[in-house]
N, C-alpha and C positions, 0 to 999 in steps of 0.2 A: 406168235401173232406178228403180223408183220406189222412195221414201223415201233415196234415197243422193245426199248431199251429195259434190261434188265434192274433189277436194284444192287447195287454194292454192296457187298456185307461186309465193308468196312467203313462204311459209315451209315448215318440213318437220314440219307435227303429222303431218298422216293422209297415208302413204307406200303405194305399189303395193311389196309385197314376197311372197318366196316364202315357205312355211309347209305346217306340217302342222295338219291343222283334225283333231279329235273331231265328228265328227256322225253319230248316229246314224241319223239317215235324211239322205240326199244333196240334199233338196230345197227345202233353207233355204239363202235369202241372207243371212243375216247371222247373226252367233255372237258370244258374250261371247268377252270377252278370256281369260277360263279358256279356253275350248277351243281356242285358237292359240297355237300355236308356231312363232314365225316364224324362219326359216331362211338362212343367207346364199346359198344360191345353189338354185337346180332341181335339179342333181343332189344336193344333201343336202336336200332334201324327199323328192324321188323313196325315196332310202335309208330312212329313219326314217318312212316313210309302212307302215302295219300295219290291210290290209284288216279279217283278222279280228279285229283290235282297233278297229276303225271312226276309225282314222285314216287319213286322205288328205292327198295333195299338192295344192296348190292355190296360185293368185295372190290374195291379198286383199289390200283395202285399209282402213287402220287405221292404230291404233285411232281412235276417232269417240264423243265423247261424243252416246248416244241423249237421249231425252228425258226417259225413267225415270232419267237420272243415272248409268248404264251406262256400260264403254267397251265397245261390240263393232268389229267386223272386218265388210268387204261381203266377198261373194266374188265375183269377176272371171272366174276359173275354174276347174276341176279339171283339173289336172293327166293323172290317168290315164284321161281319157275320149276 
């Protein structure tokens, strides 16, 4: 994925976790940290996931300070696709 920095496996800043993302259109890789909530497991993403509210389940990886001084989320994947 271009512009996504890996995670360290020697330390735990930016973690592969489950979450519920806000994105208005589905076809951005990455998202402030406002729009993730990340979630302890797939089934309570799946739950708290609100199409008509333009929340979705999803795997992201985060947070990641950008270069605007941002933290965002990548996304890995959607969940309900």
């Amino acid at each position: 994925m271009r512009g996504f920095v890996p995670p360290d496996p020697e330390t735990s800043v930016s973690q592969e976790q489950f979450a519920v993302v806000y994105a208005p259109r589905k076809n951005r890789t990455r998202f402030p940290a406002a729009s993730v909530e990340a979630m302890a497991d797939e089934d309570s993403a799946m739950a708290q996931a609100d199409a008509v509210g333009k929340r979705y389940p999803a795997v992201v990886i985060g947070p990641s300070k950008s270069s605007e001084g941002q933290f965002i989320y990548y996304l890995v994947q959607w969940l309900d696709e």
